[in-house]
FITOR-634685 format. One record per residue (C-alpha): residue in one letter; x, y, z; chain. Coordinates in steps of 0.25 Angstrom, whole numbers, plus 2048, in hexadecimal, padded with zeros to 3 digits. Example, Ala and Ser with C-alpha at 12.3 -4.5 7.8 and 13.67 -1.06 7.14 Angstrom:
residu | px | py | pz | chaine
A | 831 | 7EE | 81F | A
S | 837 | 7FC | 81D | A
This chain:
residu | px | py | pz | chaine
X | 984 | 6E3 | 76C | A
X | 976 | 6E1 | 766 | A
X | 970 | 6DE | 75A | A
X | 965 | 6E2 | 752 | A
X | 95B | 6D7 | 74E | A
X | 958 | 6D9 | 73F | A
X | 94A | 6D3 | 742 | A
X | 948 | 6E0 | 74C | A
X | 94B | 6E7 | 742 | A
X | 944 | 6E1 | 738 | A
X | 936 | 6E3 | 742 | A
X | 93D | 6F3 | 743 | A
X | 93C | 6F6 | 734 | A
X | 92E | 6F0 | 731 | A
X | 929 | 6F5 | 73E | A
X | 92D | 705 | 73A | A
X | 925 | 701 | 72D | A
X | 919 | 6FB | 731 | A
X | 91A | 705 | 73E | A
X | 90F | 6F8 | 745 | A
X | 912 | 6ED | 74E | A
X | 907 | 6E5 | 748 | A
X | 90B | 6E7 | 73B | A
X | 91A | 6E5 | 73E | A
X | 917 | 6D7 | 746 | A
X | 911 | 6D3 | 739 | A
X | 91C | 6D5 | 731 | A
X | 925 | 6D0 | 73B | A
X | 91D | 6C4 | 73F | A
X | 91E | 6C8 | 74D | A
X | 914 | 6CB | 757 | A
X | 912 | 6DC | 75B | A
X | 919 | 6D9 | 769 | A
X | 925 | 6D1 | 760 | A
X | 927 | 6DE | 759 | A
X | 925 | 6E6 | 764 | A
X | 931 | 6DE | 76B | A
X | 939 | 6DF | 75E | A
X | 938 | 6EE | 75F | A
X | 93C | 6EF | 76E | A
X | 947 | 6E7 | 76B | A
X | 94C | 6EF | 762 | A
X | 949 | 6FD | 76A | A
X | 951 | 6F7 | 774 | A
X | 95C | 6F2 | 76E | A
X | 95E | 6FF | 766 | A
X | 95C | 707 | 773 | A
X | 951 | 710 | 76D | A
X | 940 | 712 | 769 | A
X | 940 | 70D | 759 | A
X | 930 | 710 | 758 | A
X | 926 | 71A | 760 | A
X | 919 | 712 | 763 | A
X | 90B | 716 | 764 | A
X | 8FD | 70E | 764 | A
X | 8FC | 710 | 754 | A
X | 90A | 713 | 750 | A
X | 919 | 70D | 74F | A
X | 922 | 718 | 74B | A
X | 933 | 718 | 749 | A
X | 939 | 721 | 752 | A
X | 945 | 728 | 74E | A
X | 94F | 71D | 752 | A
X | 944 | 714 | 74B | A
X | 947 | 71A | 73D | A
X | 956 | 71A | 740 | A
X | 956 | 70B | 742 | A
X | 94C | 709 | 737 | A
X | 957 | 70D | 72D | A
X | 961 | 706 | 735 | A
X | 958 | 6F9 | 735 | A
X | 955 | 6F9 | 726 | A
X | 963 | 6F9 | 722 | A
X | 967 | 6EF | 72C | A
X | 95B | 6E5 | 727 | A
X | 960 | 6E7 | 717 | A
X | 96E | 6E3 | 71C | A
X | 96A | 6D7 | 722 | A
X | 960 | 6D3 | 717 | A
X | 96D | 6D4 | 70C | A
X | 977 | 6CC | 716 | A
X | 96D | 6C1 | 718 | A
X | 96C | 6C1 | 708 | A
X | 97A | 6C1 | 705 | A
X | 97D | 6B3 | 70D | A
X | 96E | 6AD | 70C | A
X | 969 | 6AF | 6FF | A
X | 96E | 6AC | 6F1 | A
X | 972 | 6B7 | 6E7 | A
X | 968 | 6BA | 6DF | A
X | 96C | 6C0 | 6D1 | A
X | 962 | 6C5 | 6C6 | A
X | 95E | 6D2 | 6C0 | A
X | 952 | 6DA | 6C7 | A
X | 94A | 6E3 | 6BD | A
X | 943 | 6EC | 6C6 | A
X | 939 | 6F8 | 6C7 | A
X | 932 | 6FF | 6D2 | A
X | 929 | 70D | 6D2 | A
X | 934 | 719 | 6D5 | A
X | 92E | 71E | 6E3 | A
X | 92E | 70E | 6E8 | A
X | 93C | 70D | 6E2 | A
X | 942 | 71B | 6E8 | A
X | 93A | 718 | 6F7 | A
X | 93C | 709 | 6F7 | A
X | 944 | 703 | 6F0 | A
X | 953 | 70A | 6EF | A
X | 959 | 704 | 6FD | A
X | 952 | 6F6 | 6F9 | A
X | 957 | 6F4 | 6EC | A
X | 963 | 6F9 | 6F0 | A
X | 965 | 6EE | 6FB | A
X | 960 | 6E3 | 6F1 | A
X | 96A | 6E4 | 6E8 | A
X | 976 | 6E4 | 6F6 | A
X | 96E | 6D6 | 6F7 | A
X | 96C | 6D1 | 6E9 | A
X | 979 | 6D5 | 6E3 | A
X | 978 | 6CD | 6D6 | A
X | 96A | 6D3 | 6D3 | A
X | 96A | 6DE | 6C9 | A
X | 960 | 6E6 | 6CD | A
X | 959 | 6F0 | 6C2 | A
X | 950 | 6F9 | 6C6 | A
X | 946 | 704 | 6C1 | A
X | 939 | 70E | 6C4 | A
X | 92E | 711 | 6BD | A
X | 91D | 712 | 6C1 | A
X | 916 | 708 | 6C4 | A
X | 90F | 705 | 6B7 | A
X | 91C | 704 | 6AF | A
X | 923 | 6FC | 6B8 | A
X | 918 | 6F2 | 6B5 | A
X | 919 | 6F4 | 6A6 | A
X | 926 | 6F1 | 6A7 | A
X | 927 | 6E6 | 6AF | A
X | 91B | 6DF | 6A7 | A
X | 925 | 6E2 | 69A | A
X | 930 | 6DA | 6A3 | A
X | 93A | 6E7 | 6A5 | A
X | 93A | 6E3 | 6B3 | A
X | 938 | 6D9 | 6BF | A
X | 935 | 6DE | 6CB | A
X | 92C | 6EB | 6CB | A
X | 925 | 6F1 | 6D7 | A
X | 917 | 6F9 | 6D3 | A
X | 90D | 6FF | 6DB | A
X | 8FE | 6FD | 6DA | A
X | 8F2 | 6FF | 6E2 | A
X | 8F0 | 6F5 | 6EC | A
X | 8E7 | 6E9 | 6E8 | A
X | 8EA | 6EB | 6D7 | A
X | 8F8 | 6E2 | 6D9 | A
X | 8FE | 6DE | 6CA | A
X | 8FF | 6CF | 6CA | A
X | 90A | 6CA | 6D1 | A
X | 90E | 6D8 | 6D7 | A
X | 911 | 6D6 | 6E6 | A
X | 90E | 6E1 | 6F0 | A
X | 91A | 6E8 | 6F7 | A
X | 914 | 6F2 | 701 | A
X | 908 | 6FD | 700 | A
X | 90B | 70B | 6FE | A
X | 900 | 715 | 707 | A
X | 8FE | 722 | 6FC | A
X | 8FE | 72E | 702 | A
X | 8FB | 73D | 6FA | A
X | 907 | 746 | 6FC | A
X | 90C | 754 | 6FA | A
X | 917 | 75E | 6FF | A
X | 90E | 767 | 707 | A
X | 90E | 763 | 717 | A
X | 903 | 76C | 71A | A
X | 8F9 | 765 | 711 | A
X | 8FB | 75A | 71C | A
X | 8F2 | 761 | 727 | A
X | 8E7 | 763 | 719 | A
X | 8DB | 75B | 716 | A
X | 8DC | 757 | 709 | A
X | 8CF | 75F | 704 | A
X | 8D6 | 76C | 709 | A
X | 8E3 | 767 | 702 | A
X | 8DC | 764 | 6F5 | A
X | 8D3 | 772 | 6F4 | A
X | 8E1 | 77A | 6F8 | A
X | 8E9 | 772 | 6EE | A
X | 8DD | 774 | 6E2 | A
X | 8DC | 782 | 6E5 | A
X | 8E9 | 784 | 6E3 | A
X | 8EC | 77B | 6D6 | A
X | 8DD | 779 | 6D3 | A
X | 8E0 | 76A | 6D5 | A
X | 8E6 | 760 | 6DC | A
X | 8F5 | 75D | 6D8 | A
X | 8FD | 750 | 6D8 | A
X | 90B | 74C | 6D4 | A
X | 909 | 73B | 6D1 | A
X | 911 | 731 | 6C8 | A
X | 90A | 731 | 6BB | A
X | 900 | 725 | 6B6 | A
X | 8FD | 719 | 6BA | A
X | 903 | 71A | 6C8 | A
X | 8FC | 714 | 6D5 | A
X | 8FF | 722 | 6DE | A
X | 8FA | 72C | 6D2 | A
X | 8ED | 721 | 6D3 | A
X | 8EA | 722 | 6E0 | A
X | 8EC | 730 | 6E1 | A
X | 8E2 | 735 | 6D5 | A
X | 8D9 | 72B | 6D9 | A
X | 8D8 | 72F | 6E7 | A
X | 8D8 | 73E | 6E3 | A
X | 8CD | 73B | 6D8 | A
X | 8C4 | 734 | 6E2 | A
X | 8C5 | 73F | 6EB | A
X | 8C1 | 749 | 6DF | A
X | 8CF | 751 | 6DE | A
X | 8D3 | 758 | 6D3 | A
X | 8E0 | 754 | 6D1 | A
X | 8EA | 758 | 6C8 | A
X | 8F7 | 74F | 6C5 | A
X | 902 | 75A | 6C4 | A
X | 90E | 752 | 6C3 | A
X | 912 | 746 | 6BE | A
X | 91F | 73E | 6C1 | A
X | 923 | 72F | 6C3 | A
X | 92C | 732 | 6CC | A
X | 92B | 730 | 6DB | A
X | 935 | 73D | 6DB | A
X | 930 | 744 | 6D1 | A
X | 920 | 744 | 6D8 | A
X | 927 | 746 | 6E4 | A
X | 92F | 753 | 6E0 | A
X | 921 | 758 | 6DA | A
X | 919 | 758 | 6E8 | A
X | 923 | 75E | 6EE | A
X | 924 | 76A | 6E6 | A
X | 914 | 76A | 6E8 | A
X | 911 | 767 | 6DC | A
X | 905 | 75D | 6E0 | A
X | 901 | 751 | 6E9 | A
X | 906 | 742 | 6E7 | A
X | 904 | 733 | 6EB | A
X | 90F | 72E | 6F3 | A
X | 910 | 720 | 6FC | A
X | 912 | 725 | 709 | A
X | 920 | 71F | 70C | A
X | 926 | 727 | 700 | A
X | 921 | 735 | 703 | A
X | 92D | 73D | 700 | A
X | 932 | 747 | 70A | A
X | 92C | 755 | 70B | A
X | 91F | 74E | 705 | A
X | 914 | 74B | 70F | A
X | 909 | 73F | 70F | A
X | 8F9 | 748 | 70E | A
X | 8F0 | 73D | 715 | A
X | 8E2 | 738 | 711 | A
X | 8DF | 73C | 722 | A
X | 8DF | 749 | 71C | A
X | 8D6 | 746 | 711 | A
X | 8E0 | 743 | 705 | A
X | 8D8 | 739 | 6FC | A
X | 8DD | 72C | 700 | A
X | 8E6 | 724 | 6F9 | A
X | 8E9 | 714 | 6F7 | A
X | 8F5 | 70D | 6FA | A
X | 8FF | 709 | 6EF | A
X | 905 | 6FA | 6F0 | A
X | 911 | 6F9 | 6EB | A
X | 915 | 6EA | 6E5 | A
X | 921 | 6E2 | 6DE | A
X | 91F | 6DB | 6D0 | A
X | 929 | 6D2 | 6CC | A
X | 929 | 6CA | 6BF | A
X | 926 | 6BC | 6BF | A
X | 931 | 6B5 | 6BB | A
X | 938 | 6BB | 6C8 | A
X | 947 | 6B7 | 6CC | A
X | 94E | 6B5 | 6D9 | A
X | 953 | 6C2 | 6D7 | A
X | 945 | 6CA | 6D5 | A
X | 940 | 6C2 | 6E0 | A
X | 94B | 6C6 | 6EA | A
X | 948 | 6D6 | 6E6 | A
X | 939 | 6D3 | 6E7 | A
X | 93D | 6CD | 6F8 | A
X | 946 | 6D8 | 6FB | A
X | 93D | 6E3 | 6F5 | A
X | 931 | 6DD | 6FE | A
X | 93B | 6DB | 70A | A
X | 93F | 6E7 | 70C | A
X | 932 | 6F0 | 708 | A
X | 92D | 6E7 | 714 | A
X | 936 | 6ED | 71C | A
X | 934 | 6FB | 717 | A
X | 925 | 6FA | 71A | A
């Protein structure tokens, strides 16, 4: 009978992410033919094609994403057994926060497999936007927050997590196959201006959005207001307006309009952990396992 080599596995996961082999040698510290024999390996041994190959692009097949579930699972599991017998328990109390559309897409299976690992950690944790988060974390409510800013205006002593590529979004596929200049004049003929659905002030995507619609001379309305991730979301599919969304968090029947087609183009959002200074064994093993397993993620 044979086994499955977690490092494989490991190469699998960030390999379906980065969807490169230059990008995933880096990551691995391997050369592109290492990967590439890491792959082989385990095509072979699970007797079927896990990514479809072309000159520019690595793709999961369909056994590909059914191992990838498989994979993720069985990489959490071995991080918590090694941590039960190599590592000390750690016990403290967490104060943590997070924006609601990071914490509902990223954070529920990770924070639930920190606490199986950290069992003497209480864990307390909230949402909020990003400009209260901060406030509240100034006036020491809490110990770890994450925020999100534009890239290249970090906060002192935030530490970046990953970048989030913004996209405009709506409910209506056919927009897809328009020009944005088409979309706008159809859309302003019928409302007599542009509607959005955005989180209210200050929040980075409602930014990037009205900056990117004001430099491209829109006359944009904001319809509907929510903090919510499903709240704005529940919005744009009852058409009422257009949104800002990451990419990676475009809810189902909602579709991505691309700047190819003439969308004004957005910037990315970077997503960052700040955690208070007097830190403790217990914040700093959250602040590891948060960036661990968001590496593998992306």
């Amino acid at each position: 009978m044979n086994d499955v080599d977690i490092g494989l596995l490991r190469t699998f996961l960030i390999l379906s992410d980065t969807q490169s082999f230059t990008q995933t040698a880096k990551r691995v510290c391997r050369s592109q033919s290492a990967v590439s024999m890491q792959i082989a390996k385990l095509e072979e041994l699970l007797d079927c094609t896990l990514f479809v190959r072309d000159k520019r692009n690595v793709k999961l097949t369909i056994d590909g994403e059914r191992l990838r579930n498989h994979a993720t699972k069985i990489i959490s599991l071995s991080e918590e057994l090694i941590n039960q017998f190599t590592e000390e328990e750690v016990v403290g109390n967490i104060n943590f926060a997070s924006p609601e559309d990071f914490a509902t897409n990223y954070l529920p299976d990770i924070l639930a497999d920190f606490v199986k690992s950290q069992p003497k950690i209480t864990l307390n944790v909230n949402c909020d936007l990003t400009l209260n988060l901060i406030k509240d974390f100034e006036n020491k409510k809490y110990d770890l927050i994450v925020i999100k800013q534009e890239p290249g205006r970090a906060i002192k002593d935030a530490k970046p997590l990953l970048r989030e590529e913004l996209v405009w979004v709506g409910q209506d596929p056919n927009i897809q196959q328009m020009t944005f200049l088409k979309t706008r004049k159809k859309v302003e003929k019928k409302f007599g201006y542009f509607p959005l659905v955005l989180s209210p002030a200050p929040c980075v995507y409602r930014k990037e959005a009205l900056e990117a619609l004001d430099k491209a001379g829109v006359n944009w309305k904001v319809v509907y207001t929510s903090p919510s991730f499903a709240g704005a979301t529940a919005a744009v599919k009852a058409g009422l307006g257009f949104t800002v969304f990451p990419r990676q968090m475009i809810p189902q029947n909602l579709v991505a309009y691309e700047s190819s087609r003439g969308w004004p183009k957005l910037k990315n959002a970077e997503i960052c952990l700040l955690a208070k200074q007097e830190s403790s064994s217990a914040i700093e093993s959250l602040i590891d396992f948060i960036n661990e397993r968001i590496s593998i993620i992306h």
